[in-house]
C-alpha positions in Angstrom: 27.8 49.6 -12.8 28.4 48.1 -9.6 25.1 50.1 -8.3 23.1 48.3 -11.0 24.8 44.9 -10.8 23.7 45.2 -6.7 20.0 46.4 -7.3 19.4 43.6 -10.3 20.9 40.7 -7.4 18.7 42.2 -4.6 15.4 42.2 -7.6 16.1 38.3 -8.3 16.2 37.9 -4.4 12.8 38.4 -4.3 11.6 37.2 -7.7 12.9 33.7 -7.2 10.9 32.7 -4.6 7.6 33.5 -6.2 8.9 31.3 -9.5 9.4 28.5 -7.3 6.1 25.9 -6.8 4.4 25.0 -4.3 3.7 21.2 -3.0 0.3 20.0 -3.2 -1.3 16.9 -2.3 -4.7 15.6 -3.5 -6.1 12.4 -1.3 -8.4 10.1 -3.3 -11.5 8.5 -2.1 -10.6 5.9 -4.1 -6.8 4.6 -4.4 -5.2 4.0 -7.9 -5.0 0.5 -8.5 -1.2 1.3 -10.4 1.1 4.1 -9.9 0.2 6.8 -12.7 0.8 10.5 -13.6 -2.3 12.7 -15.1 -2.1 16.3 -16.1 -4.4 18.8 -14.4 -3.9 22.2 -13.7 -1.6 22.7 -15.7 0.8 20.6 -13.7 1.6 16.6 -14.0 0.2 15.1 -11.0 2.1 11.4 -10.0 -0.5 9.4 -8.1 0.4 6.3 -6.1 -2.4 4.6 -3.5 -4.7 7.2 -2.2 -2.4 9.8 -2.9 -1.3 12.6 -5.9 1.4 15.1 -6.0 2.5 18.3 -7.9 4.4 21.3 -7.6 2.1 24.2 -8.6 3.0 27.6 -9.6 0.4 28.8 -7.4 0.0 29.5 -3.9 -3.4 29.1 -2.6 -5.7 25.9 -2.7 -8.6 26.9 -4.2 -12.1 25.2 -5.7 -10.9 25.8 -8.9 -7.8 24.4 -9.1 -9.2 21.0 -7.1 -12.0 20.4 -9.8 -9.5 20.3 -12.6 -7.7 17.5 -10.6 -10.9 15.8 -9.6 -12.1 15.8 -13.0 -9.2 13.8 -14.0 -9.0 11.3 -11.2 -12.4 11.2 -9.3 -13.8 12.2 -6.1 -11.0 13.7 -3.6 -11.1 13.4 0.0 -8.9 16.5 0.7 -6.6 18.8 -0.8 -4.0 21.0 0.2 -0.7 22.3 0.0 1.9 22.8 2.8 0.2 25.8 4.6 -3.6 25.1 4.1 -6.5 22.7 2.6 -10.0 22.7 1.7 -12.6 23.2 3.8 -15.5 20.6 3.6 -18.2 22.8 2.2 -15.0 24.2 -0.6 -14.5 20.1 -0.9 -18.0 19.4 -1.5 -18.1 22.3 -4.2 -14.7 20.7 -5.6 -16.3 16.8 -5.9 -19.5 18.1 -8.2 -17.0 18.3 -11.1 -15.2 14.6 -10.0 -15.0 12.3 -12.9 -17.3 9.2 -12.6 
């Protein structure tokens, strides 16, 4: 019992962390003229100036996941999380799908 009790604590150890979210930032080319919240990604995004935030449970920054944000607020002039951001070419790629 005790053996089991140990090895199921030492299992949600390391299964926490990955359940957690990660930060990530999108910068607008274009600040919001109000503070606002917008779904994309499957995450709610709060946007205030130049700036919106969420906590995805993700990762990675990827294409993808910017053009779903883009598509919902418009043209993006970076976007990252804690550890890494776009690339210019990868942000270029991400502001084809930016809503107009």
């Amino acid at each position: 019992m005790i053996r089991t009790a140990s090895i199921a604590a030492a299992a949600a150890a390391f299964a926490l962390p990955a359940l957690a979210g990660t930060s990530f930032t999108a910068v607008l080319t274009k600040p919001v003229e109000k503070s606002d919240s917008i779904v994309a990604a499957k995450a709610l995004w709060d946007c205030d100036g130049d700036k919106c935030v969420a906590e995805l449970n993700r990762r990675t920054v990827t294409v993808r996941t910017c053009k779903k944000v883009a598509s919902e607020v418009g043209e993006l002039a970076a976007f990252s999380n804690e550890k890494e951001s776009l690339s210019e070419a990868d942000l270029a790629k991400c502001n084809e799908a930016a809503k107009r």
